[in-house]
Z-matrix of the N, CA and C atoms (Angstrom, degrees):
N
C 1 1.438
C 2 1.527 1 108.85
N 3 1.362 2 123.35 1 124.06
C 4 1.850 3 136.16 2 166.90
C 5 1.386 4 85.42 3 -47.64
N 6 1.156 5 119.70 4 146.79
C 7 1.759 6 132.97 5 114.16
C 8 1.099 7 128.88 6 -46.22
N 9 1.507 8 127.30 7 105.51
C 10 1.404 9 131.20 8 169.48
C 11 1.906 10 105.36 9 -63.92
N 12 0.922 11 125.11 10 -56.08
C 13 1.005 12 121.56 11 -158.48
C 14 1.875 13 109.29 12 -117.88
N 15 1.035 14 119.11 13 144.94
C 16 1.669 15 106.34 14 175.96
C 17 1.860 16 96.48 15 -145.34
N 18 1.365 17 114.51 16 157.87
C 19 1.703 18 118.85 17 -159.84
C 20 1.378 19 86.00 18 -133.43
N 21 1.646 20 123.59 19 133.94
C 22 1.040 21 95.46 20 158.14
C 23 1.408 22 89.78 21 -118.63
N 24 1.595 23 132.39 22 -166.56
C 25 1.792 24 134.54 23 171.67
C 26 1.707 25 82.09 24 -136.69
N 27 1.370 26 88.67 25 123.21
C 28 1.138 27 116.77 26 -168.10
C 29 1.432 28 114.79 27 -79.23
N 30 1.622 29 95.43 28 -64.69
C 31 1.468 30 98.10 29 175.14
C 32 1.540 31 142.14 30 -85.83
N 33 1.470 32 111.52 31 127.28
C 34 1.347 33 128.01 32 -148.50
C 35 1.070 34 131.17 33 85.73
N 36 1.859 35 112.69 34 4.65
C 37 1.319 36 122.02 35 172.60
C 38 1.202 37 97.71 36 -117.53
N 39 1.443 38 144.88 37 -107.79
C 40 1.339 39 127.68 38 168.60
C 41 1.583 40 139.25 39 -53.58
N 42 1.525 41 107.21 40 -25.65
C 43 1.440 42 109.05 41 173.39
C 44 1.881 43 100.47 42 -129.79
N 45 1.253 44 77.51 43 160.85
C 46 2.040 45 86.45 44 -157.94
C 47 2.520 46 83.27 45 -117.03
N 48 1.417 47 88.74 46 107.58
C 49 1.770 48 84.23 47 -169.25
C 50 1.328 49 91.96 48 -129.66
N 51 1.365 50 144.46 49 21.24
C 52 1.324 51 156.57 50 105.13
C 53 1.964 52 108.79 51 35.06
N 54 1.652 53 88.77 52 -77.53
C 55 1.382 54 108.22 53 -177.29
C 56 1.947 55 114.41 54 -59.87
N 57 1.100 56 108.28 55 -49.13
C 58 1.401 57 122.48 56 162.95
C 59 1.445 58 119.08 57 -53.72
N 60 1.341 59 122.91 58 -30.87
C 61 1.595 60 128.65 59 177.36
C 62 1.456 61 98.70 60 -76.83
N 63 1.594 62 107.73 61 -47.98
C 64 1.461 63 98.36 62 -171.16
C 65 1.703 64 118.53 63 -79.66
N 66 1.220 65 118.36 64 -6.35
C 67 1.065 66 142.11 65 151.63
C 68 1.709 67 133.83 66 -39.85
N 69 1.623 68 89.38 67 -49.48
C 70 1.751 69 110.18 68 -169.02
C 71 1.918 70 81.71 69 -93.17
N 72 1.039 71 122.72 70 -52.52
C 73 1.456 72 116.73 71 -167.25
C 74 1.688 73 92.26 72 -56.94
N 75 1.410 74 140.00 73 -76.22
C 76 1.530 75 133.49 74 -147.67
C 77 1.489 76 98.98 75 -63.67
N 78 1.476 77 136.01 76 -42.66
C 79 1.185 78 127.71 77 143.04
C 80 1.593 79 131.02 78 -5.13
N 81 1.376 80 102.85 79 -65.54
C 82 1.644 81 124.36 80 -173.26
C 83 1.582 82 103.35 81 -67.52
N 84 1.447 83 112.88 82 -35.09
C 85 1.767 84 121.94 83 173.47
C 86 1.259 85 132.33 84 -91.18
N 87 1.536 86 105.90 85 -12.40
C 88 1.489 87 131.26 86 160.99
C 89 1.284 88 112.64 87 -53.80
N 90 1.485 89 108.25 88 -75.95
C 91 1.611 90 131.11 89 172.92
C 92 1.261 91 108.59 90 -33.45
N 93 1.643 92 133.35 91 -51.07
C 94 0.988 93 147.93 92 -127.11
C 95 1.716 94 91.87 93 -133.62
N 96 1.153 95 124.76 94 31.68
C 97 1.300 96 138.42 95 148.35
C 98 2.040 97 103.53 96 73.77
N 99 1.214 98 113.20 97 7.65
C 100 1.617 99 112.42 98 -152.31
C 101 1.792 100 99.34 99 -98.97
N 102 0.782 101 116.14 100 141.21
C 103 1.825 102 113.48 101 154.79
C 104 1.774 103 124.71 102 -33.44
N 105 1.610 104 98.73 103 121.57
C 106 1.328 105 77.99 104 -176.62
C 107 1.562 106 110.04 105 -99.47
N 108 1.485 107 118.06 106 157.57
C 109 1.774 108 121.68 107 -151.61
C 110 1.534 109 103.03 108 -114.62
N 111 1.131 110 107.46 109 149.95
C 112 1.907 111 120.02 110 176.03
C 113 1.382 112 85.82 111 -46.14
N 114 1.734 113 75.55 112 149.92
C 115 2.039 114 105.00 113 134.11
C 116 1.652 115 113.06 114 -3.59
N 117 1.388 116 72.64 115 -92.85
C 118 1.319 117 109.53 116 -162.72
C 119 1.602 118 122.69 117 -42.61
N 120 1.314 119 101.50 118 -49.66
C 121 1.358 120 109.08 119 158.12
C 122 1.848 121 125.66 120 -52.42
N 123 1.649 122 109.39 121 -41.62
C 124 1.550 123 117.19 122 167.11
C 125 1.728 124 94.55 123 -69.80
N 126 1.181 125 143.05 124 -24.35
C 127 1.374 126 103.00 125 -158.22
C 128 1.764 127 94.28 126 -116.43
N 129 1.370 128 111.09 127 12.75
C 130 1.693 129 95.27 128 155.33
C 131 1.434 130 114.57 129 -104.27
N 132 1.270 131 112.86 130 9.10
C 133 1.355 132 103.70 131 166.63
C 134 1.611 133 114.51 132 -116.85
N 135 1.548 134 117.55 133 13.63
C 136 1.963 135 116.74 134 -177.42
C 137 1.802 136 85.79 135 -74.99
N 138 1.497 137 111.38 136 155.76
C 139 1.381 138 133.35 137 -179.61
C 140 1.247 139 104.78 138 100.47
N 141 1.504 140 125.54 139 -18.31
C 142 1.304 141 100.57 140 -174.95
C 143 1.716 142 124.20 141 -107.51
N 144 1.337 143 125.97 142 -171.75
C 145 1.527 144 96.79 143 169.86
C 146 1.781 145 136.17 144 -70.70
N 147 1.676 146 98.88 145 154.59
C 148 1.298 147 74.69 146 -171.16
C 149 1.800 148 144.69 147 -69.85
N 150 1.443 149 99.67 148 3.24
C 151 1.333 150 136.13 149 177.29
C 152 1.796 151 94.23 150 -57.66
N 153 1.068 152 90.03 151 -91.88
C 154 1.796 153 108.51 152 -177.65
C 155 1.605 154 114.56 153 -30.96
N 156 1.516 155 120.36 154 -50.20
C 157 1.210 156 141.28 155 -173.72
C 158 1.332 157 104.40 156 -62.53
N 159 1.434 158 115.83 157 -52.36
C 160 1.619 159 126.78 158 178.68
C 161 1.465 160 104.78 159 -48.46
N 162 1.602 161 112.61 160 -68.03
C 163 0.886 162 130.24 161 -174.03
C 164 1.899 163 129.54 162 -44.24
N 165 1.459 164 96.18 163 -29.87
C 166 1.247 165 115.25 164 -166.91
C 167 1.795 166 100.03 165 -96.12
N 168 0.796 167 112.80 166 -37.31
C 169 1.974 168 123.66 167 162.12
C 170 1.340 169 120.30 168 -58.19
N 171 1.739 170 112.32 169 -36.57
C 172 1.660 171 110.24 170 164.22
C 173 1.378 172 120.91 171 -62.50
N 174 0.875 173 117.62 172 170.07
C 175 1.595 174 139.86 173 177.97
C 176 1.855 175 108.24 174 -68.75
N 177 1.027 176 113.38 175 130.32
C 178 1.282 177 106.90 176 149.65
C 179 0.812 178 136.56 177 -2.21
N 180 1.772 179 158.24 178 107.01
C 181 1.207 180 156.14 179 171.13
C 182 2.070 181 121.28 180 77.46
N 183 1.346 182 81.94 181 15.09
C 184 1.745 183 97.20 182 172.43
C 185 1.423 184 106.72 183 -57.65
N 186 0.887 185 132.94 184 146.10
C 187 1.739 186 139.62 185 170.63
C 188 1.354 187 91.21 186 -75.28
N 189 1.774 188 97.97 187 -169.66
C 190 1.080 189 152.42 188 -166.93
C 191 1.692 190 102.18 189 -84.62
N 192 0.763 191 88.20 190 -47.22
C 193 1.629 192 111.04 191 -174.87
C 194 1.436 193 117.95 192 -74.86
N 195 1.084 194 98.18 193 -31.04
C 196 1.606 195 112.12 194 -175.99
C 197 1.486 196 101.38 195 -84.05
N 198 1.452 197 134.23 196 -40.32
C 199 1.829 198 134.68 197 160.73
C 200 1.109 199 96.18 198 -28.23
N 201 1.566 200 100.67 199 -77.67
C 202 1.408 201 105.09 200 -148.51
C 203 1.294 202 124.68 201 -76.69
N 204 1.276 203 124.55 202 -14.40
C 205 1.799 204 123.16 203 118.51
C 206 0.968 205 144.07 204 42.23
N 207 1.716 206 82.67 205 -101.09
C 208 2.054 207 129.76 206 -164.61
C 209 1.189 208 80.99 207 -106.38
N 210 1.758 209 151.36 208 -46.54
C 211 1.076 210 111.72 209 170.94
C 212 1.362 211 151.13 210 -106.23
């Protein structure tokens, strides 16, 4: 039997776009008046939702309002 369909997940398997995620996020906090954060800080929080992730990159005592914002 062909394969109709094949998936691959790209990133961190053939292309490493890490830098570009963390990129589009300090962007999103730039705009949005916030500090923008390491690497390092974007890449222990990629996998999760983007709610949480946003959230976890703001500052201390950011609202509700301020997520949904930046994201």
């Amino acid at each position: 039997m062909t394969p109709r369909l094949v998936i691959f997940d790209l990133d961190g398997t053939l292309l490493n776009t890490v830098e570009d995620v963390a990129d589009c996020f300090n962007a999103a906090l730039r705009e949005n008046g916030f500090p923008e954060r390491a690497l390092e800080d974007v890449v222990s929080l990629v996998g999760g939702d983007l709610e949480t992730i946003v959230s976890r990159l703001l500052p201390p005592g950011a609202s509700e309002g301020d997520v949904s914002d930046v994201k």
